[in-house]
N, C-alpha and C positions, 0 to 999 in steps of 0.2 A: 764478661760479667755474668754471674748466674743469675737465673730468670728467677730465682726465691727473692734477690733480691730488688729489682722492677716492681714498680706499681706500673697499674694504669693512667694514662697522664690524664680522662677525664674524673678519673676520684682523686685526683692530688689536691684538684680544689676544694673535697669535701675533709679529707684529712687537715688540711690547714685549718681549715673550718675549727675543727674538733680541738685543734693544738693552740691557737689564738683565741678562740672566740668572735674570729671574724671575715667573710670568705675576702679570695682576692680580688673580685671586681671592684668591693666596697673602698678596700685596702688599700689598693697599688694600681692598678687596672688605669687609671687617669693619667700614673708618672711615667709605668713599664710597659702598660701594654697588654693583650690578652696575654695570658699565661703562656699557651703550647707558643708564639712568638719571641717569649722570655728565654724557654729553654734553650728556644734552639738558639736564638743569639748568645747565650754564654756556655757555646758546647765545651769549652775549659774545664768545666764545673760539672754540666749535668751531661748523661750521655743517655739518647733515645735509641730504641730498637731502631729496625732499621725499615717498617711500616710504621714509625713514628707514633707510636698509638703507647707503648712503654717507656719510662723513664727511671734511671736512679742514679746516682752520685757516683764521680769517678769515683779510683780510691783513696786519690790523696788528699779528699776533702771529706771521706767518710766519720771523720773526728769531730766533724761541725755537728752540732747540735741546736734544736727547735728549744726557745723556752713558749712558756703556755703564759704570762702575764696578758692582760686582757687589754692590754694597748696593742698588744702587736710589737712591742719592743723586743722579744727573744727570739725574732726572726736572724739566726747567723748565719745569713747568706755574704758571699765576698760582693756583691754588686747591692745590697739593698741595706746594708750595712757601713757605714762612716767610718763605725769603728774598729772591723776586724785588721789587724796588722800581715801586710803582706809580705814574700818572702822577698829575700834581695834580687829575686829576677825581676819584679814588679819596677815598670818605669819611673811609676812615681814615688817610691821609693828612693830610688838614684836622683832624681828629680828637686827633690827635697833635701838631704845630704848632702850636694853639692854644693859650696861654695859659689863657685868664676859657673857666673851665666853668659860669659863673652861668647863661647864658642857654642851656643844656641842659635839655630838659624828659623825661622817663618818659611817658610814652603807654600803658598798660598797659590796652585796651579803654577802659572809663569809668574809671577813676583817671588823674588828671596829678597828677603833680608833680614838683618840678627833682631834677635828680642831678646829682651831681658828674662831672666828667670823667674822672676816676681808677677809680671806682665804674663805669665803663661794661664794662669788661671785667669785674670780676669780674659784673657782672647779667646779661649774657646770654650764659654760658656753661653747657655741661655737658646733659644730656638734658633739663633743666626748659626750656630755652630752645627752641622749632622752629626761630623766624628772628625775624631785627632789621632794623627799618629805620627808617633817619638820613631828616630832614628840615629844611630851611635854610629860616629865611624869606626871603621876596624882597625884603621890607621891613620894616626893623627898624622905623622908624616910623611909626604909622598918622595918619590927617588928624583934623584936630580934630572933623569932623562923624560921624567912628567911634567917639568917645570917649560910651561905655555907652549907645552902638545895638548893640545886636548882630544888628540884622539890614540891618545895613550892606550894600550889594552883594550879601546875598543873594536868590536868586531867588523869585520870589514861590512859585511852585511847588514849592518847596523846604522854603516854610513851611511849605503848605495839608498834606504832603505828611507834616511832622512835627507839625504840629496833630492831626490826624485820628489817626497812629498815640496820641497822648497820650490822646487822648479813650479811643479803641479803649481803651489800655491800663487806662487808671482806670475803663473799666466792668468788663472783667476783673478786675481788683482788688476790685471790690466787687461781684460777684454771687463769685468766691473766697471773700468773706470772708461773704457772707451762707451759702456754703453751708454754712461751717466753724464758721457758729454758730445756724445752723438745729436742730433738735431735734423730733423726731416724738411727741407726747405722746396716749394713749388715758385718753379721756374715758369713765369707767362713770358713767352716769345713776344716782340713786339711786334715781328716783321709778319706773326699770324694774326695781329690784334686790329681792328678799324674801329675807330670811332663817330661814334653817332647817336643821339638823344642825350649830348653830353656825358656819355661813358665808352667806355673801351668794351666791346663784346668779340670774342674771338671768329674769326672767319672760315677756319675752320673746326674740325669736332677737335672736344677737350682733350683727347689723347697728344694729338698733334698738337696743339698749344701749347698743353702745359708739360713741362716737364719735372718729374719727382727724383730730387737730389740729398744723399746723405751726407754731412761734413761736420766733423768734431767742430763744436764751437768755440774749439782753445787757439784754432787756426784764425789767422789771418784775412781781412778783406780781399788783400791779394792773392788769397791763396784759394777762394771762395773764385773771384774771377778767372784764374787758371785752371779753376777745375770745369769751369764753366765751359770756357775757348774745346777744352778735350774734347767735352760731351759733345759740344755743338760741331767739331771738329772744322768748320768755318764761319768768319764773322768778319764782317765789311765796317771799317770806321771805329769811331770810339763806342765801348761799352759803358753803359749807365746804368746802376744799379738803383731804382728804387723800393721803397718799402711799398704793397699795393694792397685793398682790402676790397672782399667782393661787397657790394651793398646792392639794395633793390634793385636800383637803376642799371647797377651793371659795375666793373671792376674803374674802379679809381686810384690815383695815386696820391704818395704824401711824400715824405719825406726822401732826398736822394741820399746814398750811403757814401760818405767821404772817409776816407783817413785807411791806406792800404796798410798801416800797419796795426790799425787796432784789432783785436780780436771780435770775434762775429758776435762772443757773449757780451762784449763791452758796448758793440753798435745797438745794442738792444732785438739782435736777432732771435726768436725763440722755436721752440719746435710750432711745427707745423705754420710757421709764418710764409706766407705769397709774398715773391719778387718779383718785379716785373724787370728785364733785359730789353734795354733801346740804347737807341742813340742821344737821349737826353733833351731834343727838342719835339720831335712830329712822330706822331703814328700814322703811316698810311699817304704820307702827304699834309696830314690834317696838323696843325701844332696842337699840343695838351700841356694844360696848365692844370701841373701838380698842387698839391697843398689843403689845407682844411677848409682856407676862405672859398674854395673853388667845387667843393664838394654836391655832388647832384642830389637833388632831393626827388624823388618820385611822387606825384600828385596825383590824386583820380579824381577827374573834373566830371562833373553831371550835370546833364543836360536836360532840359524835361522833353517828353518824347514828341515829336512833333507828327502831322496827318500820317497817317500810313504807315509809323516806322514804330521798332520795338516787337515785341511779341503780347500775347493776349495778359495783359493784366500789368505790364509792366509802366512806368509811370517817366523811368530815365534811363539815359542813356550814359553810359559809364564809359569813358575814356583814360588815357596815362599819358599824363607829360612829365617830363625831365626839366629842371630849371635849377642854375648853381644857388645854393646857399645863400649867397652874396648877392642873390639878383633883386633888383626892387620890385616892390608888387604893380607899380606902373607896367614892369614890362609883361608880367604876368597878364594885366588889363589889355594890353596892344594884341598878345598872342590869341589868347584866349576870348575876351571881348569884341563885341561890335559895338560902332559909338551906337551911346547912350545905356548900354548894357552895364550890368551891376555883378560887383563877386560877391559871395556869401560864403565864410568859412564856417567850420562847426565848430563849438566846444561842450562838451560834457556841461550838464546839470547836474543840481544838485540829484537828481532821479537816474538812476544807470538806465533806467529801460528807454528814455525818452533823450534825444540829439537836438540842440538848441543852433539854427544858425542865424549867424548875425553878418551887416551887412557891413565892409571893410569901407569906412568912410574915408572922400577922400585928401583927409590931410597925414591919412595911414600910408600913402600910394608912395609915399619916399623911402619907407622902411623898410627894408630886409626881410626876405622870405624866414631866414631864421629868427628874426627878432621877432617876429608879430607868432611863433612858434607853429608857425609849419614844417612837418615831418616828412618822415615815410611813411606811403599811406596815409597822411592826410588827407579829407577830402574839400574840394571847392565847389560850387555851385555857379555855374554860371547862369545869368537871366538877359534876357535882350528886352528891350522895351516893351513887345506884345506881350512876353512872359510876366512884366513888373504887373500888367493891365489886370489878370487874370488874378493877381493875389495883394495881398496890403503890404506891402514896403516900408508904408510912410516912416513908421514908427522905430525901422532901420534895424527891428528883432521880430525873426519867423518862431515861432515856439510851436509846439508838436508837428512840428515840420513833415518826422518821421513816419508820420501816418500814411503817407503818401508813398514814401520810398518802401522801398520789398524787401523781405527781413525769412528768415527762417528758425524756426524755436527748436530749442537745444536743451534736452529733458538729461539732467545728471543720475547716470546708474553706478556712478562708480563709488558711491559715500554709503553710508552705513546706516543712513537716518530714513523713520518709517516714512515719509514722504518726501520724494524725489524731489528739488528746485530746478525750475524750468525759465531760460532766457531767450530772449529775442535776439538775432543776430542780423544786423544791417547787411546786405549781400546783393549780387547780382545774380546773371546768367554767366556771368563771366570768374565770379568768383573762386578761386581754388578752394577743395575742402579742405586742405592744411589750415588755411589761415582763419575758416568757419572755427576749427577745432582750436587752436591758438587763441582767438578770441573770447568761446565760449571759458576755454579754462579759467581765462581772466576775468570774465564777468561771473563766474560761479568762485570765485575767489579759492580756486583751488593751489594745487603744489605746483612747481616744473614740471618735476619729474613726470608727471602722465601725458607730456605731451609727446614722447618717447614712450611711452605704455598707455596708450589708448586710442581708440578710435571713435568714426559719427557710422552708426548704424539706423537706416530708416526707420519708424512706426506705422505699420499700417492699418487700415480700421478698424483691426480684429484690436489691435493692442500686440501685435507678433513684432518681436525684433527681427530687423531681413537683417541681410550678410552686408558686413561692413561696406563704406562707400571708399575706395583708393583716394588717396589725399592726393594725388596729383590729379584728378577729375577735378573741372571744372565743375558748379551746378547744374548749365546746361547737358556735359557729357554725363552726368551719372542721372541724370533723367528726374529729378527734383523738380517739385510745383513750387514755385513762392508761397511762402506760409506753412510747408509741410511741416511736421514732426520727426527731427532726430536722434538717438539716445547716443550719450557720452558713455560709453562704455570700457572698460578693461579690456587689454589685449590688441595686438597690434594690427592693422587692417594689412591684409593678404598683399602681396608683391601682384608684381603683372604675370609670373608664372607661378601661382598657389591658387588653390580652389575652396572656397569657404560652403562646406558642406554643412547638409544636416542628416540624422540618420536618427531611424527608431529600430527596434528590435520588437521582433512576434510579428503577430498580424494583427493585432488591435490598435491598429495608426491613429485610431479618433482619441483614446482615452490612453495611450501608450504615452512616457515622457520623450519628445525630440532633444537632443542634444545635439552637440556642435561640435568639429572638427575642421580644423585645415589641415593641406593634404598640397604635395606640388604634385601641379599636372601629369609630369612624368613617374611619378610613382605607377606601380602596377594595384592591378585590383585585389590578389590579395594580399601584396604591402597594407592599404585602404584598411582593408576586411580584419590584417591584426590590429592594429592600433584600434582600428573601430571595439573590435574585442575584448581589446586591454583598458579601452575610456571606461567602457559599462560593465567590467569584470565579467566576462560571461568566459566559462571553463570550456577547454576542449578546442575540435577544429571542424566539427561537425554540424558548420554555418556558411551560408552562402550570402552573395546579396544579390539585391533587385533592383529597379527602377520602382518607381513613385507613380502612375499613369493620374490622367487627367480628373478622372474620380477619386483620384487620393486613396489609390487601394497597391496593392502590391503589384507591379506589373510586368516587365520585360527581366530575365536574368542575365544576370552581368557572368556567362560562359565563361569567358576569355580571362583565368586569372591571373596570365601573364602580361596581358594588353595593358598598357597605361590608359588612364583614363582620359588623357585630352584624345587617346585611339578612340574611343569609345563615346566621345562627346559630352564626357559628364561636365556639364558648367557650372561657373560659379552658381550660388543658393539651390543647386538640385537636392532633393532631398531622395534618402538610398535608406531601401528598409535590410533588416539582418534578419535572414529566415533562417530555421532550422534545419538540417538536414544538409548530405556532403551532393555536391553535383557530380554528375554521372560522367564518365571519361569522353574525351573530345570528339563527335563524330556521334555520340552515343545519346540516346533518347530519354528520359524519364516519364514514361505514362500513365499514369492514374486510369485504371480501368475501371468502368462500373456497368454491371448488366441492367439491360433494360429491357422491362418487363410489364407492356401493355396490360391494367386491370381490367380483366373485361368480364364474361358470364360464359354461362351453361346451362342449359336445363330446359328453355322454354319451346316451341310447336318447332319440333324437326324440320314442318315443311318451310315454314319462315328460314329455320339454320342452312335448308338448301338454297333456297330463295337467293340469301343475301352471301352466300360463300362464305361464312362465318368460321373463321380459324380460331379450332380449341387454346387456348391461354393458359398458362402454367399457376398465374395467381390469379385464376377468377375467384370476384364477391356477388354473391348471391342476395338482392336485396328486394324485397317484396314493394306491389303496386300498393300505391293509397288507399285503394278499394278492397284493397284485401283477395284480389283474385289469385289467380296462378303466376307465378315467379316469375319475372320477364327481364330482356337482357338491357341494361343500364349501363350508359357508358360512365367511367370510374376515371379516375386520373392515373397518370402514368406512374407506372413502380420501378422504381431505382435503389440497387443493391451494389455496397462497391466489395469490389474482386479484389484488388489489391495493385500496386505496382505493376508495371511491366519494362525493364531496362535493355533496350533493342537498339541497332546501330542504326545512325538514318538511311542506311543504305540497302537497307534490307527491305523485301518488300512487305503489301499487306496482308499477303496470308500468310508471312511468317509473324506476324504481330498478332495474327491469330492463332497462327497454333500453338505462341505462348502463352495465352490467354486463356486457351484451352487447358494449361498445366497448374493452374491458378485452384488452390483450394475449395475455392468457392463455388469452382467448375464442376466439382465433381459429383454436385447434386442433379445434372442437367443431362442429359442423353442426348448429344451431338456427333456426326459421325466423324464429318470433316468440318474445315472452314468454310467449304461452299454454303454450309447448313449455318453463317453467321453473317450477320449484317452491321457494318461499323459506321457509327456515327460518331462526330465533334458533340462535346456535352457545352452548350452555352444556356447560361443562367438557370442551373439543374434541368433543360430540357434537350433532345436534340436538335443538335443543327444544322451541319454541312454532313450528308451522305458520301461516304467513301467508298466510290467503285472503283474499279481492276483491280483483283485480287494480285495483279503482276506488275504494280506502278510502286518503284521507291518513296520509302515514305518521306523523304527529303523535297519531292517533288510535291507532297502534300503542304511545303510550307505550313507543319506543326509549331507553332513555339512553345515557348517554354513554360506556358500556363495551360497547352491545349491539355486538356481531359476528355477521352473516348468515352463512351457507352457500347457495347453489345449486346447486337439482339438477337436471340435464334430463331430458329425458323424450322418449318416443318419440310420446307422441300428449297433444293438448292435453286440457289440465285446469282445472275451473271448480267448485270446492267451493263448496257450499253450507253455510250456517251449521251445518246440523244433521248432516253428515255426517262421519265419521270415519274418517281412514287409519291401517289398520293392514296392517304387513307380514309375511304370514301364510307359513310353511314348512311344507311335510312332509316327516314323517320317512321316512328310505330302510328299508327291512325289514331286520329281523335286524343291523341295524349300527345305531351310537351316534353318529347321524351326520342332517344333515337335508340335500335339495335347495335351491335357491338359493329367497330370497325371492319372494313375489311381492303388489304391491301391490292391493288388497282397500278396495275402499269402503263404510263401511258406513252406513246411516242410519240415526239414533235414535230420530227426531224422536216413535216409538211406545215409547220405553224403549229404555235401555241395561242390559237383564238378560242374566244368564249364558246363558240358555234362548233370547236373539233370536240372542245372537251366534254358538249351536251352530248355530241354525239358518241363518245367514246362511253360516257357514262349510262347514256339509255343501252347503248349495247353489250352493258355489262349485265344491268341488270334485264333485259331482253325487253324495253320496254319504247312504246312509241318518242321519239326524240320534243315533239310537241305536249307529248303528258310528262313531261317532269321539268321540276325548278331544282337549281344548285344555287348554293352560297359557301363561302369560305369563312371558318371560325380563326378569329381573334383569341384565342385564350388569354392574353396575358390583360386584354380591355372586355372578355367575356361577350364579344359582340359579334356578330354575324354579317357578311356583305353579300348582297344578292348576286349573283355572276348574270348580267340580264340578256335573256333572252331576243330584247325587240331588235328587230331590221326591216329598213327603208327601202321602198324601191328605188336607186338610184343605181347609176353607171357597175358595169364591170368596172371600168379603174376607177372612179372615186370609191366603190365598195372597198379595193382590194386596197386602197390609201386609209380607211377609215379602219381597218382591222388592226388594232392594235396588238402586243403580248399582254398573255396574263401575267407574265413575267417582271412585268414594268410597272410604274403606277396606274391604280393605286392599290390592286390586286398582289401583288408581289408576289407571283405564286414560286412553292420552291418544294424541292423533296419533304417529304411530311406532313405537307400540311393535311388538314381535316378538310373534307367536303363534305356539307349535309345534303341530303337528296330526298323531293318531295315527289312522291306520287299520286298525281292529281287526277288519276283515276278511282283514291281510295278516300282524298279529300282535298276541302277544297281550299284550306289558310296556306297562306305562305308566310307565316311566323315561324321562323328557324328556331328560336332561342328555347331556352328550356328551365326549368323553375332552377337547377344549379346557378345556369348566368344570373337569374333574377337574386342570388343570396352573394352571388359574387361581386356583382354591382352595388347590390346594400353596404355589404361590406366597402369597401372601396371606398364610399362616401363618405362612412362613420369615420374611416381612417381618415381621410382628407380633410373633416370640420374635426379630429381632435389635432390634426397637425399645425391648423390653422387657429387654435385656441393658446395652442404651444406656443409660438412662434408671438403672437399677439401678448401673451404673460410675458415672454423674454424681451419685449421689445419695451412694454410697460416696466421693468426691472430695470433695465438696463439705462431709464429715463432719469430713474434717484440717482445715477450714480452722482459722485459730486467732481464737482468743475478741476480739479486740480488732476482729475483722473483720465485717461483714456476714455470714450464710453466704446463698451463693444460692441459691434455689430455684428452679428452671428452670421453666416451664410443662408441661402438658401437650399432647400433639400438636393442635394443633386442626383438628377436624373438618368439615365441611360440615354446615349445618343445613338440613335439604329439608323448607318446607313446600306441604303439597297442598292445594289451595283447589277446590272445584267448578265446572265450568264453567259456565256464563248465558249462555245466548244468548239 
């Protein structure tokens, strides 16, 4: 077709437009369809390019013509059009002209059958119909050698092709119908079964008991016991089949199965139905009487606690008896009872929160455990005479009885409404949580279904939901007080091998959201680490995790992220933070380096600078006296600068963790020759803390973890500590002023004792000064307070002396590398007040902080009084402290 003669198919709707006076959406659009759909369904008629974007008219409809009346009626298309007449190939043409509609047949997928001619139009009209199509035979008559071959002319491969689907098909047909009459039946052995408390409980484990058997239910009784003989492959005596149901007390029986020809569907056998297999009279020796009248009921009898028995708060003591159905409550009275003693069963009040019990008088004693409606689970009360003494009886009705008995409250989180409803739940120490939660559902008038989707998770004083409680714990195993609060919640409580975590992400754990995860034990840590990932959508793999430590801060890293976690001892409720940053390869360190750089002075009387050994400092501050005199040296606080990283294997030692240290950007301001010229410290609570000698000991041997952070410090001349030596940085005080000279480092050795008496002496002969003219004391910084190291001694014994010399090492001195020692010379004056106007603003401080923490704490506790009764109230924590313990050193 020439492209002059194509339109565009989206202006064909504007050209109609033009030709009718009315486009096609308005028009047709509801009957045919969007247009480009139109064409292409009647490619007969219209033919499109071949990127479908052009249209126009074969040729042998190019004769048709548009009229333009303003109805739309000179539309002479063959499909939109009633009336155009079609040529004699058209079906319905032939369709109509014929006469005999006998030889008309229906084709409706697998159904044929003939239909009328007349019948044609109304069967395939209206939306029931998609589309119709006509089929002519080519030959009305077939050859005598067709007559009932049907597989006349056809292709052999045609057959094989409908053979095989046939086959195909009738084996699905019959493994369908084997499965829809298959039936799963559990086999209890009788010869594993003993009876006792009125029920059958198996002797040994369920494996061996029971056995799980498959058998079409189209089969026979008989056929059911011969498959039985197989499995069991020996059996002594007659087989007796009966029907058996497990209940509280334990497995019972009912009915026995007669008639080896009826079908297992017709005995009323169904899936998942218990058999129990015997010999039709004794288990065990014992004889069992089958039947409904015979049925055990399980009772929980209570007792009130007598002298010295129960635990702290408990009021009875909870027991389980077994009694048939059928048994009268006399004998209940004999078992149970001592003469003169009284039963009291319970029944529901009109009040769900409150148990009414009433006393079973006795012209009730003849009736039947069923009749008088005791259950499973029902409870009894027994009282003996003393007991009756102790409470009112007369009146033969206990009303709020329940006040007395132990209960635990059951806060519903699983409903949608702005306040939660909260139930009491009657309970023991004996209790199982399953049936806490089973109860609660029913007294919150919930659905089934959560009793299979939900769990009881504790409330603790904060108002925190803990990690669900295992439904198979008792009260007492899951460690529950009488009276506690537990929430009903969504989601199902963790197996014996899952672990109900919680995890925050950053390091803002106070104000960060905790969220929840379960996790099986055996998963690895970072299995853990993705899921954790993918809860909180965080992108990337550029996370590690950590332990939680006892100050609720970030603490221990979880290395090993191919370790499963029960390797690694994460328990249920641990909570695991998600840090940033990837961990360093196995064997290999991550160190946080930061230099440290004592503030100290310059400038003031030379002879003082030799005096006191005063080592130049790289950031001294220059800070003028009060009086306005000449500049003098003021001790400053420590300056800490961090270097960056350092990622070193642990097995390398300390001066290759310095000479990377040395490679560190930050290093490059500093003029250091070697390592010798650096001294490495543990950074705790931004100060230092454990001094790191031999430059030739594996840092593995340092015992670093995974939060340790170094400090280095450089030095003017090389340093080589020995085990038994101690640095401390020793001050004198300036005269007449509240004030000390700059630090100066001071080596001491021990290895002859570290008593108060070596160090006076160690320290007068630093400063060359008589051992009787100077006082030392040890600074506190972190309490801004100063401890006298005392001087005085007793004349008594060489060995009680040499018993009475304690270490400074020990309490309450605890002396350790670093510390400050002030040093007075009392040949220049005469106070022995160490402290200095700094302590005096640091103490101030200190206080302000402790009465507004104490203002704080006192508003939240007054806030926290309004809340209202239906709520939790919170109790907030107290501040938590650092716990510093001192250990002695061993070398």
């Amino acid at each position: 077709m020439e492209e002059s003669k194509q339109i565009p198919v989206d202006q064909l709707g504007q050209k109609l437009l033009e030709k009718i006076g009315m486009s096609w959406n308005k028009k047709y659009r509801k009957q045919y369809g969007p247009i480009r759909k139109y064409l292409q369904s009647h490619s007969q008629i219209f033919l499109l390019s071949p990127d479908e974007n052009k249209v126009s008219l074969k040729e042998m409809y190019h004769k048709l013509q548009f009229g333009s009346d303003s109805q739309g009626r000179g539309l002479q298309s063959p499909s939109l059009n009633n009336d155009v007449q079609w040529t004699s190939e058209n079906p319905c043409t032939v369709l109509k002209n014929n006469p005999s509609g006998s030889h008309w047949f229906d084709l409706n997928d697998s159904k044929v059958q003939p239909i009328k001619e007349k019948d044609i139009e109304k069967q395939f009209q209206g939306k029931e119909s998609a589309y119709m199509l006509f089929y002519r035979k080519s030959q009305l008559k077939r050859p005598s050698e067709a007559q009932a071959n049907p597989r006349y002319r056809v292709p052999d491969h045609l057959f094989n092709e409908m053979d095989a689907a046939n086959t195909e098909l009738q084996k699905r047909r019959v493994d369908c119908d084997s499965a829809d009459s298959n039936i799963d039946l559990h086999l209890h052995l009788g010869s594993h079964y003993k009876l006792y408390n009125g029920a059958l409980h198996p002797s040994l484990s369920r494996k061996e008991s029971v056995l799980d058997l498959t058998i079409d239910k189209r089969k026979t009784l008989g056929d059911l016991q011969q498959s039985i003989f197989q499995l069991l492959e020996f059996w002594e005596g007659d087989m007796i089949l009966s029907i058996a149901k497990p209940l509280p007390a334990g497995l019972h029986l009912y009915q026995t199965l007669n008639g080896d020809e009826m079908t297992l569907g017709g005995i009323g056998l169904c899936d998942g139905a218990d058999v129990f297999v015997w010999n039709g009279k004794e288990v065990g020796g014992t004889e069992v009487l089958p039947g409904l009248d015979h049925e055990p009921v399980l009772l929980n009898v209570l007792r009130l606690v007598g002298y010295n028995e129960g635990g702290k708060g408990q009021h009875f003591i909870e027991s389980q008896h077994v009694f048939p159905c059928s048994a009268e409550l006399s004998t209940l009275w004999k078992v149970l009872a001592s003469p003169g003693g009284i039963i009291l069963k319970n029944s529901s009040g009109s009040d769900k929160e409150f148990e009414n019990w009433k006393v079973i008088p006795e012209e009730d004693m003849k009736k039947t455990v069923r009749s008088v409606g005791l259950t499973d689970g029902s409870s009894v009360l027994v009282l003996d005479s003393h007991d009756q003494s102790l409470m009112n009886v007369a009146s033969g009705n206990l009303t709020a009885f329940m006040q007395d008995i132990s209960w635990l409250q059951v806060k519903n989180f699983c409903g949608l409404e702005a306040e939660e409803k909260q139930v009491k739940i009657t309970a023991t120490v004996e209790t199982v949580m399953s049936d806490i939660k089973i109860k609660a559902i029913q007294e919150l008038q919930l659905g089934e279904e959560l009793v299979d989707d939900s769990c009881l998770r504790p409330i603790n004083s904060n108002g925190k939901l803990l990690s669900p409680v295992p439904e198979d714990y008792t009260v007492k195993e899951a460690e529950l007080k009488m009276g506690s609060l537990l929430g009903l919640c969504h989601g199902k409580a963790p197996t014996s091998t899952q672990l109900f975590l919680y995890f925050v992400v950053g390091s803002d754990l106070q104000g960060g959201t905790e969220m929840e995860i379960v996790m099986e034990e055996t998963a690895s840590v970072r299995e853990c680490l993705n899921l954790m990932l993918e809860k909180s959508e965080l992108p990337g793999d550029n996370w590690h995790l950590r332990r939680i430590d006892w100050c609720y801060e970030a603490g221990e890293t979880l290395s090993e992220e191919g370790a499963t976690l029960k390797e690694l001892n994460v328990c249920n409720g641990d909570t695991l933070v998600i840090t940033e940053g990837k961990l360093p390869p196995k064997g290999f360190l991550k160190v946080p380096i930061w230099w440290y750089r004592p503030l100290t002075h310059s400038g003031h009387q030379e002879s003082m600078v030799d005096q006191v050994s005063c080592v130049t400092c790289m950031m001294g501050t220059l800070r003028v006296s009060p009086a306005g005199d000449s500049p003098t040296y003021v001790q400053s606080d420590i300056g800490l600068c961090y270097g960056g990283d350092v990622e070193i294997s642990g097995e390398a030692f300390l001066e290759d963790l310095k000479i990377q240290a040395m490679t560190l950007p930050s290093f490059q301001e500093l003029s250091v020759p070697s390592p010798e010229f650096l001294r490495a410290w543990t950074l705790e609570s931004k100060r230092p803390g454990k001094l790191l000698r031999n430059n030739q000991q594996p840092l593995n041997e340092y015992k670093l973890g995974g939060r340790t952070e170094l400090c280095i410090e450089p030095l003017q001349k090389e340093e080589n500590l020995g085990p038994s030596d101690l640095l401390l940085r020793v001050q004198m005080g300036i005269p007449r002023e509240r004030d000390y000279y700059c630090s100066v480092d001071l080596v001491w050795d021990i290895a002859k004792g570290c008593t108060a008496w070596a160090l006076r002496q160690r320290v007068a002969a630093h400063y060359s000064l008589p051992v009787e003219k100077i006082e030392i004391a040890k600074y506190f910084p972190e309490k801004f307070e100063w401890m006298t190291i005392s001087s005085w001694t007793q004349q008594i014994s060489k060995r009680k002396r040499k018993k009475k010399q304690e270490s400074l090492q020990s309490a309450p001195y605890h002396l350790k590398d670093g510390d400050i020692i002030g040093v007075k010379n009392l040949l220049l004056e005469d106070g022995k007040d160490f402290s200095t106007v700094r302590d005096d603003i640091g103490k101030k401080t200190q206080r302000q902080l402790a009465i507004e923490k104490k203002k704080s704490r006192e508003a939240e506790r007054l806030q926290s009084d309004v809340l209202s009764e239906g709520k939790v109230a919170t109790k907030h924590r107290k501040p938590e402290v650092a716990l510093s313990i001192n250990v002695g050193i061993f070398r």
